[in-house]
C-alpha positions as CSV (number, residue, x, y, z in Angstrom):
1,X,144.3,62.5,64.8
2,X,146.8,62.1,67.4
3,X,147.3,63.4,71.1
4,X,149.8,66.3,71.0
5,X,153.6,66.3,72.6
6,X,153.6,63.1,75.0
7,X,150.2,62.6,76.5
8,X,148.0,59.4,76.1
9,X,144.5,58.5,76.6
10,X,142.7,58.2,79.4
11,X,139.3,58.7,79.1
12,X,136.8,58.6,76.0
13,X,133.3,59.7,75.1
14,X,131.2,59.1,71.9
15,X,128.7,60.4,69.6
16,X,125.9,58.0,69.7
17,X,122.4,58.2,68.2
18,X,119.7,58.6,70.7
19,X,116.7,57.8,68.9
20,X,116.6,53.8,69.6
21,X,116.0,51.4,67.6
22,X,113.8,53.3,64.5
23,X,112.5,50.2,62.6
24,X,112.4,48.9,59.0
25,X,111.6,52.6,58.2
26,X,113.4,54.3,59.8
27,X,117.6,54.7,59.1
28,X,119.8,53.9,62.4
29,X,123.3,54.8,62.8
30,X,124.3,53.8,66.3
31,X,128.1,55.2,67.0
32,X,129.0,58.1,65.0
33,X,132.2,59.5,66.8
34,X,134.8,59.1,69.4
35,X,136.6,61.4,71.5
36,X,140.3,60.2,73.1
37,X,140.8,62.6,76.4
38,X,144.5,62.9,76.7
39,X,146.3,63.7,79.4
40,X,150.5,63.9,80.2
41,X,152.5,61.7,81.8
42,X,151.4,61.0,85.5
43,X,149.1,64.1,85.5
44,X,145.6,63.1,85.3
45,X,143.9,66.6,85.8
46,X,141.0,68.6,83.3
47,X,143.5,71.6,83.1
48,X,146.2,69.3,81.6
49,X,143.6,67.2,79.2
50,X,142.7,67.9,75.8
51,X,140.3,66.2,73.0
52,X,141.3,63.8,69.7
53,X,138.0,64.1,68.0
54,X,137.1,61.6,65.5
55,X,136.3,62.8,61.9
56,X,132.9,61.3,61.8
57,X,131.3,63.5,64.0
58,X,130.7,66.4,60.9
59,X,126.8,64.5,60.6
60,X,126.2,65.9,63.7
61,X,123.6,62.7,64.5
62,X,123.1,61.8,68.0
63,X,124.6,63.0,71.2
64,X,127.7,63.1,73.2
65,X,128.1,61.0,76.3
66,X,129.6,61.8,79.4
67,X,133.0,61.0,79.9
68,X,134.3,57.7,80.9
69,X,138.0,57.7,82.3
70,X,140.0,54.7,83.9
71,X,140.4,55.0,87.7
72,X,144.2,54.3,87.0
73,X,146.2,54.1,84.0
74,X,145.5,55.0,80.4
75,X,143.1,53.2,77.3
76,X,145.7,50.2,76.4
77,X,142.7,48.0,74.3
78,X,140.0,48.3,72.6
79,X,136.9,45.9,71.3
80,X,134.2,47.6,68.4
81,X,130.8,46.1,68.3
82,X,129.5,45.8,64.8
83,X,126.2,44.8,63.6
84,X,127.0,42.5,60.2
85,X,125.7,43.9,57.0
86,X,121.6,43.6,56.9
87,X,121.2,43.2,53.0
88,X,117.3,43.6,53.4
89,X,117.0,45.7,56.7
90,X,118.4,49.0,57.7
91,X,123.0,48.9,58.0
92,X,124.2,50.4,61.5
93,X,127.9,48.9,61.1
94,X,129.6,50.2,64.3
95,X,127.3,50.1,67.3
96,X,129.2,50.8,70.5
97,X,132.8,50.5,71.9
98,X,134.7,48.8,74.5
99,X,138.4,50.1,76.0
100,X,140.6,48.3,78.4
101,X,142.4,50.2,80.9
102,X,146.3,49.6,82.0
103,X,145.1,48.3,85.5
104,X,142.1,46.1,83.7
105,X,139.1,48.0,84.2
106,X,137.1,47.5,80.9
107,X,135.1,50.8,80.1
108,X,132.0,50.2,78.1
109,X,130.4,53.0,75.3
110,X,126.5,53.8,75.5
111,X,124.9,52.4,72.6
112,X,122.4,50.1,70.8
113,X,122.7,46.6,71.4
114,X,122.7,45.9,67.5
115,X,125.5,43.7,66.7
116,X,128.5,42.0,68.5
117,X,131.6,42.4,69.9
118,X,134.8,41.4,68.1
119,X,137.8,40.2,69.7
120,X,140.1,42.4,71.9
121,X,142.9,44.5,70.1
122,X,146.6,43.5,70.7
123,X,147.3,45.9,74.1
124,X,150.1,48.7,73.8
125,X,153.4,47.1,74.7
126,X,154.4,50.3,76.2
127,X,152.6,53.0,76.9
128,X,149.1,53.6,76.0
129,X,146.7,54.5,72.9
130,X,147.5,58.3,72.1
131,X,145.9,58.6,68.4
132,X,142.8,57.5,66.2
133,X,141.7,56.9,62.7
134,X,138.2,56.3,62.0
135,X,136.7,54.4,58.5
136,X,133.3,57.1,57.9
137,X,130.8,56.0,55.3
138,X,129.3,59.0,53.5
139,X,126.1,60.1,54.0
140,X,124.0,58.3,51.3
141,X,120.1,58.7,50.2
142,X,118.2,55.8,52.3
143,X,120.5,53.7,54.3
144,X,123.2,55.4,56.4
145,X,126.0,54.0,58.5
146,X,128.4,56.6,59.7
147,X,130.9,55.3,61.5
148,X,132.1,52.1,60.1
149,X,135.2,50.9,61.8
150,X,138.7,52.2,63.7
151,X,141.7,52.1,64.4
152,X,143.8,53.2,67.1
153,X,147.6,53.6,67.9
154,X,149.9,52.5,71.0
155,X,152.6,55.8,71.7
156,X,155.2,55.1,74.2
């Protein structure tokens, strides 16, 4: 999914499951979606901005934060934090989610702690991130993930 005709990111919100931590019997999924908030250009208003919705929302587990938007400049960066595979306990994979903003400001997703954070995506060279592709693992009997990784791409 990609922001229409020239606008970029500049905000972001996410699915994220509210229960806390459920236990050895219970089945936590952590970050199930992410919404890009695009905007055009220079103009950083609501009627202007529109929503690139991740395809692993369709579970329809957890609940959307509120928005978080850079205070200047778009989402340039990006840093998942992944919980590695539990091969006796309960699989979250993605957990929460980091973006860097063109001016620096790092804005940080409201998740679990489960997991850590990987290493910082190569910034866009020009421009800012304007589309996404999210890695969704099926929903499964027992132990489910969701959201399992992403990718996002740099438009000029």
């Amino acid at each position: 999914m990609a922001c229409k005709n020239s606008f970029i990111a500049v905000s972001f919100s996410h699915l994220h499951q509210t229960e806390g931590k459920r236990g050895i019997t219970g089945d936590d999924t952590s970050l199930n979606g992410i919404r890009l908030h695009c905007s055009s250009g220079g103009v950083r208003t609501t009627l202007l901005t529109f929503v690139v919705e991740s395809k692993s929302f369709q579970f329809g587990w957890g609940e959307w934060t509120e928005v978080k938007k850079c205070p200047k400049g778009y989402l340039v960066a990006f840093t998942l934090k992944v919980e590695a595979p539990q091969w006796l306990g309960d699989n979250t994979a993605a957990n929460n989610i980091q973006f860097k903003c063109g001016d620096g400001t790092v804005l940080e997703g409201e998740s679990t702690d489960f997991g850590t954070y990987g290493d910082w995506s190569k910034h866009c060279t020009a421009g800012a991130i304007c589309g996404i592709q999210t890695k969704v693992k099926d929903v499964a009997r027992g132990d489910n993930t969701a959201l399992n990784d992403v990718k996002f791409f740099c438009c000029d």
